[in-house]
C-alpha positions in Angstrom: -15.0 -21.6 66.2 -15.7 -20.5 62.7 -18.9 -19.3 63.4 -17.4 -17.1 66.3 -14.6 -15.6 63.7 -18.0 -14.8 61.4 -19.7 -12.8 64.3 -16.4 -11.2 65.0 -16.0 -10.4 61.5 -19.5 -9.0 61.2 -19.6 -6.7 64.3 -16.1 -5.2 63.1 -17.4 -4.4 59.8 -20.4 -2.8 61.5 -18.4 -0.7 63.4 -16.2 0.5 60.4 -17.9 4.3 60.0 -18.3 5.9 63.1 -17.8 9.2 61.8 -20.3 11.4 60.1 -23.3 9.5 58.8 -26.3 10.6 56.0 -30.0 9.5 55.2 -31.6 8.1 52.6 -34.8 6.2 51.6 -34.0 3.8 48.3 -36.0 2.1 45.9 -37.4 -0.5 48.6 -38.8 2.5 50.9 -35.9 1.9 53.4 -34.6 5.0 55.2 -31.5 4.6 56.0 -29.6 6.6 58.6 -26.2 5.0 58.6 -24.9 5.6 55.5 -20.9 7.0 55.9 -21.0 10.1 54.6 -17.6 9.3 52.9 -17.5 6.1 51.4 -14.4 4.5 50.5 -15.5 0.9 50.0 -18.6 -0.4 47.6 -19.6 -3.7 47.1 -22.5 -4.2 44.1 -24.9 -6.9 43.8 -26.3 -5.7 40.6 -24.7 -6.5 37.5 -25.7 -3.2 35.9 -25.1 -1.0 38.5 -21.2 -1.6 38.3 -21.1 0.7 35.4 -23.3 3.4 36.6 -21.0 3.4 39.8 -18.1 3.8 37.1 -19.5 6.6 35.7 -20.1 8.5 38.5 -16.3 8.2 39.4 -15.9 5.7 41.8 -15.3 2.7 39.8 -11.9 2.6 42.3 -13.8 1.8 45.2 -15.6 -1.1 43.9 -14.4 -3.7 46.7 -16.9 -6.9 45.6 -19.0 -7.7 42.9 -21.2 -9.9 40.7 -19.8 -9.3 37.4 -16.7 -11.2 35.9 -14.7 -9.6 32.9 -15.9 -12.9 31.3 -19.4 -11.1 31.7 -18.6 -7.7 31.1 -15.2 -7.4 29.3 -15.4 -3.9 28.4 -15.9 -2.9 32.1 -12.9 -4.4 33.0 -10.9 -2.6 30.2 -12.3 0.6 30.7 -11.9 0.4 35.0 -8.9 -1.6 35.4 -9.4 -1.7 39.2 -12.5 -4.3 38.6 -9.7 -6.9 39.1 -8.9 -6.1 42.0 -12.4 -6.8 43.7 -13.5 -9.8 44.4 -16.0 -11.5 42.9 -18.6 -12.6 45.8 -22.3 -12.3 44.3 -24.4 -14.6 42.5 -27.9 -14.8 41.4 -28.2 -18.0 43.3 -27.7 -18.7 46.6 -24.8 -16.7 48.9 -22.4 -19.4 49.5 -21.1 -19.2 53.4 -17.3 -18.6 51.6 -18.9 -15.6 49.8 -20.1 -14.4 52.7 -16.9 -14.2 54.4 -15.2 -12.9 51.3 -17.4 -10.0 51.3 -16.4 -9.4 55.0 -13.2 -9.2 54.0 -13.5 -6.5 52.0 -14.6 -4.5 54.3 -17.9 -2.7 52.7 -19.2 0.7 53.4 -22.1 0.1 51.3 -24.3 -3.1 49.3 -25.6 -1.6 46.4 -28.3 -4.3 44.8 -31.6 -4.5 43.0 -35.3 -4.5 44.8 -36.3 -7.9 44.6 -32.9 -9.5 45.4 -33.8 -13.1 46.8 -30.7 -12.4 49.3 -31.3 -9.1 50.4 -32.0 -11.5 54.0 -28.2 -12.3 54.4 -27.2 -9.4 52.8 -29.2 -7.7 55.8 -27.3 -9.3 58.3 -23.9 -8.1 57.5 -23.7 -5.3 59.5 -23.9 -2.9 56.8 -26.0 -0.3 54.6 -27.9 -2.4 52.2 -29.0 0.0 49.4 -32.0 -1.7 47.1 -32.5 0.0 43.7 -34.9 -0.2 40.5 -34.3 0.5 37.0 -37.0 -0.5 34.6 -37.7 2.8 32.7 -35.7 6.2 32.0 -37.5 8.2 34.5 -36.4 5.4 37.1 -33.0 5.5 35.8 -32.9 9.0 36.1 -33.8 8.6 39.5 -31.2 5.5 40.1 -28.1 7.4 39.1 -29.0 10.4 41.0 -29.4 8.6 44.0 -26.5 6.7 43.4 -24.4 9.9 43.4 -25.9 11.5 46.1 -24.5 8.4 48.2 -21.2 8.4 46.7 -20.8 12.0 47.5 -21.0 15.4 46.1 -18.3 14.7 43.0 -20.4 11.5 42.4 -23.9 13.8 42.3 -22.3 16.5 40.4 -21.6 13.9 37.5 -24.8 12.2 38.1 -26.7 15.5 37.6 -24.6 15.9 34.2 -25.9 12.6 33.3 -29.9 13.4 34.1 -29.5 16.9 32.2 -28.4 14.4 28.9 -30.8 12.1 29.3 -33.5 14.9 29.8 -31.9 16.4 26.3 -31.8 13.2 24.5 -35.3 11.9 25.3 -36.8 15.4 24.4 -35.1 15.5 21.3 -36.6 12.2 20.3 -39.8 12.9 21.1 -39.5 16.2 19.5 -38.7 14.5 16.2 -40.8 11.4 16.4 -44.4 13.5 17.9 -46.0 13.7 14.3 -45.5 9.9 13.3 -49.1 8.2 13.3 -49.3 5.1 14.9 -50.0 3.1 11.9 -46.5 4.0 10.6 -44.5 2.7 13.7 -42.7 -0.3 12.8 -43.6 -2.8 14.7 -40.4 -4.8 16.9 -39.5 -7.5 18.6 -36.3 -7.1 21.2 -35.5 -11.3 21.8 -33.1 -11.7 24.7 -32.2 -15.3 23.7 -32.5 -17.0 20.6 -29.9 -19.6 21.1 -32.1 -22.1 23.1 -35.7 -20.4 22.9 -37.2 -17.7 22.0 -37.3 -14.9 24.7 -38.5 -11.5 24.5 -39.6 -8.6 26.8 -43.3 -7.3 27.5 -44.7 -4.1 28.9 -42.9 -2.9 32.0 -39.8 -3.7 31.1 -36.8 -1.6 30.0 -36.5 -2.8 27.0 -40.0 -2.3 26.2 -39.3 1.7 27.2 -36.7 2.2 24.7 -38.4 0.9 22.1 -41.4 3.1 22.2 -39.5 6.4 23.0 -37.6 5.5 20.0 -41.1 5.5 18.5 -41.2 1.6 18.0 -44.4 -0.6 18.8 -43.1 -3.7 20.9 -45.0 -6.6 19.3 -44.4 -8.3 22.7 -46.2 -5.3 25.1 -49.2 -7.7 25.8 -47.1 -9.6 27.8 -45.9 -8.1 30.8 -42.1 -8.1 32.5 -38.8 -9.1 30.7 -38.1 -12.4 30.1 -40.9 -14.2 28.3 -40.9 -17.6 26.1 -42.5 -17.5 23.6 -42.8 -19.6 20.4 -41.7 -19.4 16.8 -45.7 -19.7 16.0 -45.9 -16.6 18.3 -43.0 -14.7 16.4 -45.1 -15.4 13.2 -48.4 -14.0 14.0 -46.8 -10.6 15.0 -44.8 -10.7 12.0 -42.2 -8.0 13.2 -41.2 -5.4 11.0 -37.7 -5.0 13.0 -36.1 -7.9 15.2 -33.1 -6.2 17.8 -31.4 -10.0 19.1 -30.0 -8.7 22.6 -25.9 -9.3 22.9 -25.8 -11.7 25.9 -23.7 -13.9 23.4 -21.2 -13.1 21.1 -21.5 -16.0 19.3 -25.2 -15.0 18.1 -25.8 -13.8 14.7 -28.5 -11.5 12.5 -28.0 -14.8 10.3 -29.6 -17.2 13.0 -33.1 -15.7 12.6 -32.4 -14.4 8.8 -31.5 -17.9 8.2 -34.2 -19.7 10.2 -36.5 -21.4 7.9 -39.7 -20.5 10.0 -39.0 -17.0 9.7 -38.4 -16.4 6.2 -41.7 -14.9 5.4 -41.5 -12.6 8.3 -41.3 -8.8 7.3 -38.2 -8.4 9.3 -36.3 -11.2 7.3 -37.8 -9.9 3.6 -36.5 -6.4 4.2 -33.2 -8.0 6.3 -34.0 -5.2 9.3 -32.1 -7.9 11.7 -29.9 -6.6 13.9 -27.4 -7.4 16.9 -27.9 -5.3 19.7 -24.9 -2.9 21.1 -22.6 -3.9 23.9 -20.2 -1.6 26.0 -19.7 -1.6 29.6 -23.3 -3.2 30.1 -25.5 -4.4 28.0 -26.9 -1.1 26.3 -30.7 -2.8 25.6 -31.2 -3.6 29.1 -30.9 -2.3 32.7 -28.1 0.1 32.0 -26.7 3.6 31.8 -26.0 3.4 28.5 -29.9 2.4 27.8 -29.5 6.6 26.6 -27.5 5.9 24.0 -29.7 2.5 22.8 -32.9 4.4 22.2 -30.8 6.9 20.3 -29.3 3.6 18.3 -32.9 2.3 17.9 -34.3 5.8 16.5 -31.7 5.5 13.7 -32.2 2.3 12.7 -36.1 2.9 13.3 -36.3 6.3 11.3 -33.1 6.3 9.1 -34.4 9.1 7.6 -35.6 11.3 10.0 -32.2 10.5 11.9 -29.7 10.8 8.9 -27.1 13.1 10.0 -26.9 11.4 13.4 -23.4 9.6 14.5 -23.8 7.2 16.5 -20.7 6.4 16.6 -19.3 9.7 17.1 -22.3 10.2 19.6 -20.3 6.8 21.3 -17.5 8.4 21.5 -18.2 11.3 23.0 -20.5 9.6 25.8 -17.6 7.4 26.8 -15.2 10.4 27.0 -17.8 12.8 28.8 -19.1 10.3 31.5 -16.6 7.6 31.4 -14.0 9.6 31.4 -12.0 7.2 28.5 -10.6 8.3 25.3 -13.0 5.7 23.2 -11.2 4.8 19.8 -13.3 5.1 16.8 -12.4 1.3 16.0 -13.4 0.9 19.8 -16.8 2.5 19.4 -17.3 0.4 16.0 -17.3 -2.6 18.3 -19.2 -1.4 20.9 -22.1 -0.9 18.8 -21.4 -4.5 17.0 -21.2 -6.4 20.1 -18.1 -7.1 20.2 -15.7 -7.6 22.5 -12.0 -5.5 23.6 -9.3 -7.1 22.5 -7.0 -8.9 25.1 
């Protein structure tokens, strides 16, 4: 009987939209032919992508998620209505209870990442499933414009706001950074966990982009992908001139490696260039919108100098207003780029 409800269930979510329908191909090389061309109801597998649906103004429709505000507090503060979805996602296994949560909210449109190990259930609810990638700003130019020409031509008119900044920003940058000889590029390590091992992120990665358009040499780009243990030994030989600790916890400190008797004789710790990495509605040093306003945060800290009239918390600020569309405190944006979380 409940597997008859489920069917049921399915085939009325599949029938949903049919009214006026668009095409696209996504990340994965899928055409799609069956996306509603008004879509009133979004569910998002990919952490990240929450906020870039946020920013393109339909942060309202988000129906189902992966992201808790435990996760991601200041997405929750900044679009209320994340409360009101439910929570249905995981990067394990779908539960079958998930599953029928998701039903009942009714989807227009999956939005997830290529290389989702559930895109095979997700395919068989009756609805678009729209596969994305993000590992460079190029690809997240691409990503959000994509995104908006989905959500609709409000949505794409934002989106192509966006691409023009991020087209600005980057050329700036390079603009500023072109004459700098290899030899005087600090050298840097991003880690994305210190609290239990040492892991950092190699060539091919995001974090690996922003750190050489902020004219940075990733100590770790012989390695390829995100996400690779290493070991302290490891950390030593390539003797970092700059370390960036990624804010997945708020309980991590600059002090935990400045502190850490194996690292003392690292450059990094001798000049104290230790630093917690930003956190706003995502994580800014990873697979993000705001990854445009991290490289901008990295060329500061990387070039003080050659950056030293540049805000970045007044850049912050006006990000947030312009694309989020919220009235960013200067005490909000302080803790944004400290890692910290809203207050409840």
């Amino acid at each position: 009987m409940k597997y008859f409800i489920y069917l049921l269930m399915i085939f009325a979510l599949s029938c949903t939209s049919l009214l006026a329908e668009q095409t696209f191909t996504d990340n994965a090389n899928t055409t799609h032919t069956n996306i509603p061309d008004s879509i009133g109801r979004i569910a998002d597998a990919w952490p990240a992508h929450n906020a870039i649906v946020t920013m393109l103004g339909a942060g309202d429709k988000i129906v189902a998620t992966i992201v808790t505000e435990q996760m991601c507090p200041w997405l929750y503060k900044i679009n209320p209505h994340m409360r009101q979805a439910a929570v249905v996602f995981s990067n394990n296994t779908v539960a079958m209870s998930s599953i029928e949560e998701l039903l009942k909210a009714k989807p227009d449109v999956v939005f997830t990442f290529v290389g989702n190990k559930n895109i095979g259930v997700f395919r068989n609810l009756g609805v678009p499933i729209i596969e994305l990638s993000l590992v460079d700003f190029p690809s997240l130019r691409e990503c959000v414009l994509l995104t908006g020409k989905i959500l609709g031509k409000a949505a794409f008119a934002k989106a192509e706001q966006y691409a023009l900044y991020l087209d600005q920003v980057t050329q700036k940058i390079d603009e500023r950074l072109k004459d700098v000889p290899a030899q005087q590029r600090p050298k840097v390590l991003h880690l994305s966990n210190i609290s239990t091992s040492f892991v950092v992120d190699g060539a091919g990665s995001m974090m690996d982009s922003w750190i050489r358009l902020a004219g940075g040499i990733n100590v770790a780009s012989a390695l390829q992908g995100p996400s690779k243990t290493v070991s302290a030994e490891q950390i030593i030989a390539w003797n970092p001139d700059i370390v960036i600790i990624g804010s997945t916890s708020s309980e991590v400190q600059a002090s935990d490696f400045l502190n850490n008797p194996m690292f003392k004789n690292t450059s990094a710790t001798l000049s104290k260039r230790v630093y917690i990495n930003p956190k706003g509605m995502f994580f800014w040093d990873r697979y993000s919108a705001e990854a445009i306003l991290q490289v901008q945060w990295a060329a500061q800290i990387f070039y003080p100098e050659k950056f030293k009239e540049f805000d970045i918390e007044q850049e912050t600020i006006a990000f947030y207003t312009r694309f989020f569309d919220y009235p960013l405190s200067k005490e909000e944006a302080k803790m944004i780029i400290k890692g910290i979380p809203p207050q409840k």
